[in-house]
Structure formats: structure tokens, C-alpha cells
C-alpha positions as CSV (number, residue, x, y, z in Angstrom):
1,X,-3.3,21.4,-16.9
2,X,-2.0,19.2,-14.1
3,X,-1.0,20.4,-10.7
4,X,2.6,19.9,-9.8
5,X,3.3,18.2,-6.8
6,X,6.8,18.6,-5.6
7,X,6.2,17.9,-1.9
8,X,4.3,14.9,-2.0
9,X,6.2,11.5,-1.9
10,X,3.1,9.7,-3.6
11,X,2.3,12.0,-6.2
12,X,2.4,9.7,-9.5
13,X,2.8,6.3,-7.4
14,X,0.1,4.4,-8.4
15,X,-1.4,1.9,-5.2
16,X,-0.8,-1.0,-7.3
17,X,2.8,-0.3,-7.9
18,X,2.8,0.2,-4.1
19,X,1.2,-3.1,-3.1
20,X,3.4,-4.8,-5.5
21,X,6.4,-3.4,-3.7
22,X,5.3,-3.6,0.1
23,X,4.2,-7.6,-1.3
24,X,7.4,-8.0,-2.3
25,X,9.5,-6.8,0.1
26,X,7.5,-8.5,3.3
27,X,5.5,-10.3,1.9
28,X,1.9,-11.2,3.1
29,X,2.3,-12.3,6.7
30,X,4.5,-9.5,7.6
31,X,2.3,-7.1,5.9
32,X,-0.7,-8.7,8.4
33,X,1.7,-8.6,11.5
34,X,2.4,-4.5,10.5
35,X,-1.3,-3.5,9.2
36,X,-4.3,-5.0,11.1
37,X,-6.3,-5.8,7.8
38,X,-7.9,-9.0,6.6
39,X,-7.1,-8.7,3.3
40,X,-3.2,-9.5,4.3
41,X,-4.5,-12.6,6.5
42,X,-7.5,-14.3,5.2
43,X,-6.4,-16.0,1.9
44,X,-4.5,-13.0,0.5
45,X,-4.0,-12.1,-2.8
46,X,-3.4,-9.5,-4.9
47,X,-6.6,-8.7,-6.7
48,X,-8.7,-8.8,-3.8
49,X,-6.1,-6.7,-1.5
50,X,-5.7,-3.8,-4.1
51,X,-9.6,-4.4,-4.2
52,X,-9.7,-3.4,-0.7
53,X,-7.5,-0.8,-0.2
54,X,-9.3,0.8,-3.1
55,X,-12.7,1.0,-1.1
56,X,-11.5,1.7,2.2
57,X,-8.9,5.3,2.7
58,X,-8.0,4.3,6.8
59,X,-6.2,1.1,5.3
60,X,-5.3,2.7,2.2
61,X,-3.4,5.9,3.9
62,X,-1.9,2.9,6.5
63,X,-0.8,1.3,3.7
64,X,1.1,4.1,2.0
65,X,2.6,5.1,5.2
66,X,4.3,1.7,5.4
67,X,5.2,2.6,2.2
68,X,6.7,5.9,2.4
69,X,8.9,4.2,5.7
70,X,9.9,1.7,3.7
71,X,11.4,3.2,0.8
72,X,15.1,4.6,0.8
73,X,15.3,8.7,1.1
């Protein structure tokens, strides 16, 4: 039996679908200019950025911060 998680913004937001939206809506170089990572600088792309953020929680929880800004309330 799952846990319901009515306080938490993230709860059943998968990172891809998160990367996919924060790619989309600033795409890579403004990503890189937000969140200090190589991943959005050196050759980006989206395999080896969700690769990334998969192995590493500081950039991860950066990431979904940016995420959680930029979605509408």
C-alpha cells in the first residue's frame, strides 16, 4: 500500500518528465546559465543529462527546484 503524498509537489513526477519540461522550456544554455552543471554545457543531451542527475541528488534536488519555480501554481 502506497503512501499518499498530498503535500509534496513532486510526488508522481517522474525526473524525466521534469527534464523534458525544464529542456523545453529553456532549453540547454539557459538551463547551464541557471544550474552550474556540466551536463547542460558540455555537449548536452538528454540521455546523458537524466544520466547525471540520476547519480548525483545536489543537482538533482537543484534541478527540481527549478522545476517547482517554474511551473504555474
Amino acid at each position: 500500500m502506497k503512501k499518499s503524498q498530498p503535500n509534496n509537489p513532486l510526488h508522481g513526477v517522474k525526473l524525466a518528465e521534469i527534464l523534458e519540461f525544464l529542456i523545453d522550456n529553456y532549453g540547454y544554455d539557459k538551463l547551464a546559465e541557471r544550474i552550474n552543471i556540466n551536463c547542460f554545457k558540455s555537449n548536452p543531451s538528454y540521455k546523458s543529462c537524466l544520466k547525471f542527475l540520476r547519480k548525483t541528488p545536489w543537482a538533482r534536488k537543484e534541478v527540481e527546484e527549478l522545476y517547482l519555480d517554474s511551473i504555474p501554481k
